[in-house]
C-alpha positions as a Python dict, from the first residue, in 0.01 Angstrom:
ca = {
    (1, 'X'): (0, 0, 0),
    (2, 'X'): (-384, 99, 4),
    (3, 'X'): (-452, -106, 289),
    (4, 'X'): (-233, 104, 470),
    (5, 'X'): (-320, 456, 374),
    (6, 'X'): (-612, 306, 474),
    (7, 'X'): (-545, 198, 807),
    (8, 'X'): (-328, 527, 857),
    (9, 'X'): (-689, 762, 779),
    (10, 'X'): (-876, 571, 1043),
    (11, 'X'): (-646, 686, 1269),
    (12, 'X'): (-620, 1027, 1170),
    (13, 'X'): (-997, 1012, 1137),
    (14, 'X'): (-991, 874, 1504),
    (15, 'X'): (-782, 1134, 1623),
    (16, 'X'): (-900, 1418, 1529),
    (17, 'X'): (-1244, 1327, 1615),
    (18, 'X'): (-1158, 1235, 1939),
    (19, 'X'): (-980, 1587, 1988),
    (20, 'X'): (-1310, 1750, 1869),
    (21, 'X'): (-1530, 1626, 2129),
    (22, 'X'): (-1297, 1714, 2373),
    (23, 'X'): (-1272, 2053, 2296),
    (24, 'X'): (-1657, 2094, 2261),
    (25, 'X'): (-1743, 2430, 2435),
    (26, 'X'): (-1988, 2436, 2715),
    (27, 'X'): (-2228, 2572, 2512),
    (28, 'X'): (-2206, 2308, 2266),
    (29, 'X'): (-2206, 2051, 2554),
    (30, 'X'): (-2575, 2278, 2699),
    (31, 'X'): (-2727, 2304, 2338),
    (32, 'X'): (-2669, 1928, 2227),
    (33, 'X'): (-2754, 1797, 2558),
    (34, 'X'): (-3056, 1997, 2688),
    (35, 'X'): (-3342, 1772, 2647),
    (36, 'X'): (-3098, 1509, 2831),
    (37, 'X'): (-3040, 1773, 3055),
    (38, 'X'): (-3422, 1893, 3129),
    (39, 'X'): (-3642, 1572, 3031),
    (40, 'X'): (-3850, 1588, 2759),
    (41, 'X'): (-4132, 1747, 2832),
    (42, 'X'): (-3901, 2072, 2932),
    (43, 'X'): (-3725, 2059, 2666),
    (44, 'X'): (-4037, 2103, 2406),
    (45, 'X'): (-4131, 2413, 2651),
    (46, 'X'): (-3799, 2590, 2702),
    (47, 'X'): (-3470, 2614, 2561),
    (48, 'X'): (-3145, 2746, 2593),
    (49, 'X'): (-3047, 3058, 2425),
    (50, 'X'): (-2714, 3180, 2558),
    (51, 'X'): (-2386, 3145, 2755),
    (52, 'X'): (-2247, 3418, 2881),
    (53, 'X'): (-1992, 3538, 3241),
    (54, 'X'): (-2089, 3174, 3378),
    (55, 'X'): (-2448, 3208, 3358),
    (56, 'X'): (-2653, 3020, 3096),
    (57, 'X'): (-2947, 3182, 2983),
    (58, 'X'): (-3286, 2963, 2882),
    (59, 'X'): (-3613, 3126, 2755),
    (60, 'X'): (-3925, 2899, 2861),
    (61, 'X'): (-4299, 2954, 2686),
    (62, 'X'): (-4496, 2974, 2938),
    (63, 'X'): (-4435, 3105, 3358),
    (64, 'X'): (-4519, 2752, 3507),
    (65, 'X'): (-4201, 2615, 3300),
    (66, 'X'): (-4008, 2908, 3408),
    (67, 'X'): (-4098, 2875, 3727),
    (68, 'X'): (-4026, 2513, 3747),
    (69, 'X'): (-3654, 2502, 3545),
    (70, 'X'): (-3569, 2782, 3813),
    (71, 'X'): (-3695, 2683, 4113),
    (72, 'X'): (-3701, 2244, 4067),
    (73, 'X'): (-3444, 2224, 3779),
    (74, 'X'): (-3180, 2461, 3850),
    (75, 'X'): (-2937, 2318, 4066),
    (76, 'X'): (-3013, 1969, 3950),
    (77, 'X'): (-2874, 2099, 3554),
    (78, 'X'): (-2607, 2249, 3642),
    (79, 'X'): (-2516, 1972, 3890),
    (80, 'X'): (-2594, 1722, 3571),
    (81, 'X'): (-2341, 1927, 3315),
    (82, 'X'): (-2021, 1905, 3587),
    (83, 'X'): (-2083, 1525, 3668),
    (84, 'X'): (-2150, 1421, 3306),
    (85, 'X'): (-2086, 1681, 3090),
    (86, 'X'): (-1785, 1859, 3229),
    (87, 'X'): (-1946, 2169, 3156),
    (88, 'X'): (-1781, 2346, 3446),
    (89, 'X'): (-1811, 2773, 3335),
    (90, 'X'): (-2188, 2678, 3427),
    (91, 'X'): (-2283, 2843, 3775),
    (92, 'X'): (-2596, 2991, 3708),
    (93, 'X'): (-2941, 2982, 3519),
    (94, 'X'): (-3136, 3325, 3419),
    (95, 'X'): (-3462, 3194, 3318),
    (96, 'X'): (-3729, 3396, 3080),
    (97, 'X'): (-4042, 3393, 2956),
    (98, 'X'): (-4110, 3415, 2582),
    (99, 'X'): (-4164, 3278, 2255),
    (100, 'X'): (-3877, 3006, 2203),
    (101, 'X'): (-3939, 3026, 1812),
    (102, 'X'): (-3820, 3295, 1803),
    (103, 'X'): (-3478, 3237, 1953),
}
């Protein structure tokens, strides 16, 4: 009889796992994923702050990473969360400078 509770809570624990990474919001999918999503060395300089209407909102620490995640990086992250992410309410980037302690 325990071997089959046990054997019954894997599955549950299976399940519902499995239904919690699917419904993982975009933001989740952004936040989790953004060093993936930006390399590295991006990722220690900016990071993502917000999700709001369709546009995803980073804050970067200094203007040459700003400039950069806007104008390299851009179209290449969002392109990155559809394909692998299905992270589809992604269309656009607003990217700031400031202190990304603070956020």
């Amino acid at each position: 009889m325990k071997k089959e509770a046990d054997k019954i809570g894997n599955i549950v624990k299976a399940v519902v796992g499995s239904m919690v990474n699917e419904k993982q919001t975009d933001w989740e999918k952004v936040s989790l994923n953004w060093e993936k999503l930006v390399g590295e060395p991006f990722a220690k300089r900016s990071k993502p702050y917000r999700l709001s209407n369709n546009v995803l909102y980073v804050i970067a620490s200094d203007s040459v990473t700003a400039f950069e995640l806007s104008q390299r990086k851009k179209m290449p992250i969002i392109d990155k969360l559809k394909k692998e992410y299905q992270a589809t309410s992604v269309l656009d980037i607003h990217i700031r400078v400031g202190d990304i302690c603070q956020q």
